[in-house]
Each structure stands twice: as structure tokens, then as C-alpha cells.
C-alpha positions as CSV (number, residue, x, y, z in Angstrom):
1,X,64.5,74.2,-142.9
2,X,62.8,76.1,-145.9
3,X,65.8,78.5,-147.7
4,X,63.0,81.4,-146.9
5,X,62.8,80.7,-143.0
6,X,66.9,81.3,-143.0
7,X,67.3,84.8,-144.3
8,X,68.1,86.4,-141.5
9,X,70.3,83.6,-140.2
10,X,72.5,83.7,-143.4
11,X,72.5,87.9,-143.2
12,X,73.6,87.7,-139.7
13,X,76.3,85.0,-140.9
14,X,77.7,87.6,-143.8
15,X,78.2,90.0,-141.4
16,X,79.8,87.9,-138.1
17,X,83.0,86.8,-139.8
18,X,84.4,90.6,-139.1
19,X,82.1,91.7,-136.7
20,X,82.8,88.9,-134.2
21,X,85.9,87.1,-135.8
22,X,88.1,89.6,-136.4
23,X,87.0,92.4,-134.2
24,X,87.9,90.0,-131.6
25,X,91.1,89.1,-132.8
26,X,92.5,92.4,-133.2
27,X,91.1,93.5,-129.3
28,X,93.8,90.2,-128.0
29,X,96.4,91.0,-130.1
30,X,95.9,94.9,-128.7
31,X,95.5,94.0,-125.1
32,X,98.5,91.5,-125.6
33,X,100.4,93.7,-126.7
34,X,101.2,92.4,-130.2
35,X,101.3,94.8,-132.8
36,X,102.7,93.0,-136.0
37,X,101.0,89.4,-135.6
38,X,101.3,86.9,-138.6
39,X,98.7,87.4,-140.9
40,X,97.9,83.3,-140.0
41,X,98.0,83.5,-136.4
42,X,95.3,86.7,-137.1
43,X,93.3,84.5,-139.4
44,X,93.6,81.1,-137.2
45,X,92.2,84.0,-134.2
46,X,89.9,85.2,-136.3
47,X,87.8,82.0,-137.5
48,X,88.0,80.6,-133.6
49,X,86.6,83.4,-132.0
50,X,83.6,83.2,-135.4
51,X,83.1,79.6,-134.6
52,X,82.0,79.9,-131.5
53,X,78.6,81.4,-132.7
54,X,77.1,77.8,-133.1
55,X,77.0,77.5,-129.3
56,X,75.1,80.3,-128.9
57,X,71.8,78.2,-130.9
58,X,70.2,76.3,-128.0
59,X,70.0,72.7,-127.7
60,X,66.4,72.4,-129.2
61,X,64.5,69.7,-131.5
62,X,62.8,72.9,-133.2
63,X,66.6,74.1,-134.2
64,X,68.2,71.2,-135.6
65,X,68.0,72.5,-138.8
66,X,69.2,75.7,-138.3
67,X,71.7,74.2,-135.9
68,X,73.4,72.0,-139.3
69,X,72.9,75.2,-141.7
70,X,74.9,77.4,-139.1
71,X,77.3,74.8,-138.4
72,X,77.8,74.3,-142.2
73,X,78.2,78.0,-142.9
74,X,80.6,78.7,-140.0
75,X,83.2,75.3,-141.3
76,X,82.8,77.2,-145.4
77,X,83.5,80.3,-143.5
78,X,86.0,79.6,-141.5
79,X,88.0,77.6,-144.2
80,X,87.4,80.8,-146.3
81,X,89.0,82.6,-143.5
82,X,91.9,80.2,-143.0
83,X,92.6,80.3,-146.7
84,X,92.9,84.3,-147.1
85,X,89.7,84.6,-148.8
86,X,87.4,86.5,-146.6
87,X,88.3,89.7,-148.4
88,X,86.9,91.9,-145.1
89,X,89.6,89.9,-142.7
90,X,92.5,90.8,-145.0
91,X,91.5,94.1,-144.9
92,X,91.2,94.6,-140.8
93,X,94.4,93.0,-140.8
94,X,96.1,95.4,-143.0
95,X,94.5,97.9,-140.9
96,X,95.5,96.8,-137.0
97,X,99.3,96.1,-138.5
98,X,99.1,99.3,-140.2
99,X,97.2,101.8,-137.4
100,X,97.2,99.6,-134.8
């Protein structure tokens, strides 16, 4: 896959790490009930529920390569994530123990 053809792919995989990852992991700690989780368990949460994205690329000859480029980005991300370096999860995590 040509680096050009991906743009919007690698946009779209900036953004999903808190849009999907950790928006999703602060609604189940809130609808569990859990308002001081570990900041690991919220990470751990976080880069599940953002790995699931690669599912969503259909099954398709014509997106094998953007098929391996997602699901290279989303392991980087997700150890990013893991590790405390996704600056953007820190912060919604800060925010939901904080504010709730």
C-alpha cells in the first residue's frame, strides 16, 4: 500500500486511541459503578476496546495491506497505551477519577 493511499487511515488511527479506547473505558467503569479504577486496569480497557477496530476492515484481497498497516498501528498503539505513553489516555484518566 503506497504511504499516500493511507492518509486518512493513519488520521483516523491518531484520533481512535481516545475516541474509541478510552471513551469506552470510562462509559464501563461509569455504568459499573467504579469510580477510582487503577490507572492499569483503565489502560488494559482502554487498548482492548481500540483493538477491536481491525475487525471492522473486511475480509478483502484489495485490503490486505491496509489490513497489516492497521493491525501494525493498533499493536504500537496499544503497547503505547499499556506503557503510559499515550499522553491523551493519561489525561481522560485523570479526568473520570477526578470528575467522574
Amino acid at each position: 500500500m503506497r504511504p499516500d493511499s493511507r492518509y486518512e487511515v493513519s488520521r483516523a488511527l491518531d484520533e481512535l486511541p481516545h475516541i474509541v479506547g478510552a471513551s469506552c473505558a470510562t462509559a464501563s467503569f461509569r455504568a459499573a459503578g467504579e469510580r477510582s479504577p487503577a490507572r492499569d486496569e483503565y489502560r488494559r480497557r482502554a487498548a482492548s476496546y481500540f483493538g477491536g477496530f481491525a475487525a471492522q476492515i473486511a475480509r478483502d484481497g484489495a485490503l490486505d495491506g491496509l489490513r497489516g498497516y492497521v493491525e501494525r498501528r493498533i499493536a504500537s498503539e496499544s503497547e503505547r497505551i499499556l506503557a503510559g505513553q499515550n499522553p491523551e489516555i493519561e489525561r481522560r484518566y485523570d479526568r473520570y477519577v477526578d470528575y467522574g
